[in-house]
N, C-alpha and C positions, 0 to 999 in steps of 0.2 A: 182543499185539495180534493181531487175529485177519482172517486172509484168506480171501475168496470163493474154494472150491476151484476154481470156474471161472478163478481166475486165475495158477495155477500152471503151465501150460501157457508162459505170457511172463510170467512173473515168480519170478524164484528169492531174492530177498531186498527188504529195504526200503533204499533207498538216500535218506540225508539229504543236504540240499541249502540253501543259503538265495534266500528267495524275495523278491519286495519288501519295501524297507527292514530287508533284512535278516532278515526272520522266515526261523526254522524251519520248514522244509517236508519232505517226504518224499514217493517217489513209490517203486513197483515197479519193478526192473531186473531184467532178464535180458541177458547179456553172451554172444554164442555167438561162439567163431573158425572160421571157415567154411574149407571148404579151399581158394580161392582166398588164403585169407592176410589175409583182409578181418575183421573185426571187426563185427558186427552187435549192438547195444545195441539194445533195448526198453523203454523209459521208461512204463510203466502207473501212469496216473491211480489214486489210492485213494481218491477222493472224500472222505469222512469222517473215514477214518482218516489222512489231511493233512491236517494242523494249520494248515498256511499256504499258498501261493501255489500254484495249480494247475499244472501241466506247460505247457500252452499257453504262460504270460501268462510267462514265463521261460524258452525254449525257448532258445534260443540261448547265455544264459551255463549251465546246467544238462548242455544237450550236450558244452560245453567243457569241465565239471568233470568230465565221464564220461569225456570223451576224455581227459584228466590223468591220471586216476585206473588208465586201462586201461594207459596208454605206449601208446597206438594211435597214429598217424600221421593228420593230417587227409585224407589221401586216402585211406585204409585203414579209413575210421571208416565206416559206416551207422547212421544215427539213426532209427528209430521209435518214432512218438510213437502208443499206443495207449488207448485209452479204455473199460471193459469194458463190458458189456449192465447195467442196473438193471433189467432186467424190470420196464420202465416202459411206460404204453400211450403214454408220449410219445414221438416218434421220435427227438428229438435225444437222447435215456439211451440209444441200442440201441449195439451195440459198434460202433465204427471203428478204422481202421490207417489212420496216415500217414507215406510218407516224409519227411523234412524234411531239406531240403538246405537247406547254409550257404555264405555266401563266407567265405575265410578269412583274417584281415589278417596273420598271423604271433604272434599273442598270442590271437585267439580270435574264436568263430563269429560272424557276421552276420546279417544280412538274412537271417533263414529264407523258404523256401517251402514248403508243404507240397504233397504230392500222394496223394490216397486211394487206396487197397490194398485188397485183396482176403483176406480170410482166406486164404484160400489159396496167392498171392501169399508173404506173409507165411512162411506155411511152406514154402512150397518155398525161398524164402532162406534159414530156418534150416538146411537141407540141404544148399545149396550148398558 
C-alpha cells in the first residue's frame, strides 16, 4: 500500500483498528516519547487507503487502543488526530492538527474534545 511522502513526517506505519460495527479500518501512527516522559501519538487519516470508519467518527475507542497498545498511562497519553492536505481547491481537504482530549472512566476514553493546532505547534511537541 502505498503512502503520500508528505506524510511521513506524522506517520511511521499503518495502524489497524476496528471501526463501526466492527469494520476494518486503518489510520497512520506515529508514536513519539518526548522527554517530559509523556507519550505523543499521531493518528493520520489515509482517506482511501482506509477501508473502513474514518479517525474522527471513532476517536475515542481508537485512542484507547493506542493507549493499550503503547502501556502509556492515561495521563502520560497525548492524542493528535491529524488529517493530511489533498491538494484540493476545497478547504475542508487542506491539512489540519487536533488535540483531542478525553475523560477517562478507568477502562477507556470519553467524551473527546478536540482543539486546532498549528503545524508548528505540532512540532514543537514532537520535540519536547
Amino acid at each position: 500500500m502505498e503512502t503520500n511522502p508528505a506524510f511521513d513526517k506524522y506517520m511511521d506505519y499503518y495502524f489497524d483498528y476496528l471501526g463501526l460495527w466492527d469494520s476494518p479500518s486503518k489510520c497512520g501512527l506515529k508514536l513519539v516519547k518526548r522527554k517530559d516522559g509523556k507519550t505523543l501519538a499521531i493518528a493520520t487519516e489515509i482517506y482511501r487507503q482506509n477501508p473502513g470508519t474514518p479517525v474522527t467518527e471513532v476517536v475515542a475507542p481508537l485512542a484507547t487502543q493506542i493507549l493499550k497498545t503503547s502501556n502509556e498511562t492515561p495521563v502520560n497519553f497525548i492524542f493528535i488526530e491529524h488529517t493530511p492536505d489533498l491538494r484540493s481547491k476545497l478547504a475542508f481537504y487542506g491539512e489540519t492538527f487536533d488535540r483531542v482530549g478525553f475523560d477517562w472512566n478507568g477502562e477507556c476514553f470519553t467524551n473527546p474534545s478536540w482543539t486546532r493546532l498549528t503545524k508548528e505547534q505540532v512540532d514543537k511537541m514532537m520535540e519536547e
